[in-house]
N, C-alpha and C positions, 0 to 999 in steps of 0.2 A: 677920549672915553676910556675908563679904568675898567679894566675885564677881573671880575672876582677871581684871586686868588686858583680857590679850590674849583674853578672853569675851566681855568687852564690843563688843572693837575687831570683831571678826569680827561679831558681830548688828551695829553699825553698818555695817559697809560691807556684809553682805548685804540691811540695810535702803537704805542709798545706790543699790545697780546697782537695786533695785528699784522706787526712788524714779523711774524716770523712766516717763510715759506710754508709750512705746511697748514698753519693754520689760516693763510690767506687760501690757499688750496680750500681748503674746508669750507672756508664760506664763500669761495666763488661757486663751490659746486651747488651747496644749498641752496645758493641765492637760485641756480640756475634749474636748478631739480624741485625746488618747495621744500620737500626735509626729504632725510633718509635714516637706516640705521647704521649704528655701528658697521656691520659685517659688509654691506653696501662700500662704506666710505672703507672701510681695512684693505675690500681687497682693489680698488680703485688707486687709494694714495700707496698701495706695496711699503707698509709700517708695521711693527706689532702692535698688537689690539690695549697693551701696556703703551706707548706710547700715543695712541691715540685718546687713550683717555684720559690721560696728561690734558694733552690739548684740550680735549673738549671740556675739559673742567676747568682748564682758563677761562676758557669763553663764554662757560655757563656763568662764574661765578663774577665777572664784568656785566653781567647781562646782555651777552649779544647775542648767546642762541638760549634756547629750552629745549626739554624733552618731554614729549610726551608717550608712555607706555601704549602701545596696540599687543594684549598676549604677553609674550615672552619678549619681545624687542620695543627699546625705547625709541622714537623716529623723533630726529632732532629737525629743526627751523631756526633760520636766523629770527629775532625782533625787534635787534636793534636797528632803527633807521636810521643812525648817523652812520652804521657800519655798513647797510647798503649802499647810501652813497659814496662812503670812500672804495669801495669797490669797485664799481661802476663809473667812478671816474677813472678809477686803476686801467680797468678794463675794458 
């Protein structure tokens, strides 16, 4: 059985944003908490709020998390569900 192409490329590059420590960091905790915001995850992962949003704008723009605004803070969620499972087998 031939696996399309552009199947593959997409599990590699959602394997790639997840490949890096901090950002698996980021969606263990999600997965583990439901969402949070920013300042939540800044002062947990000890990053600047500049490189946090790096990450999370990997993530977002893969589709594995979103944000949703409450007020003044946006509280992010993972949605991707292939990205929970590879978590969760991680972990």
């Amino acid at each position: 059985m031939e696996i399309e192409k552009y199947i593959l490329e997409e599990k590699a590059e959602l394997l790639k944003v997840l490949g890096h420590p901090t950002r698996l960091c980021i969606i263990k905790g999600l997965i583990k908490d439901g969402e949070n915001n920013v300042s939540f995850m800044q002062e947990c992962l000890d990053v600047p709020q500049s490189t946090l949003s790096q990450h999370l704008g990997k993530l977002r723009a893969l589709g594995i998390i979103e944000g949703v605004r409450k007020g003044r803070e946006i509280y992010y969620r993972v949605i991707n569900e292939e990205a929970i499972k590879i978590i969760k087998a991680l972990f």
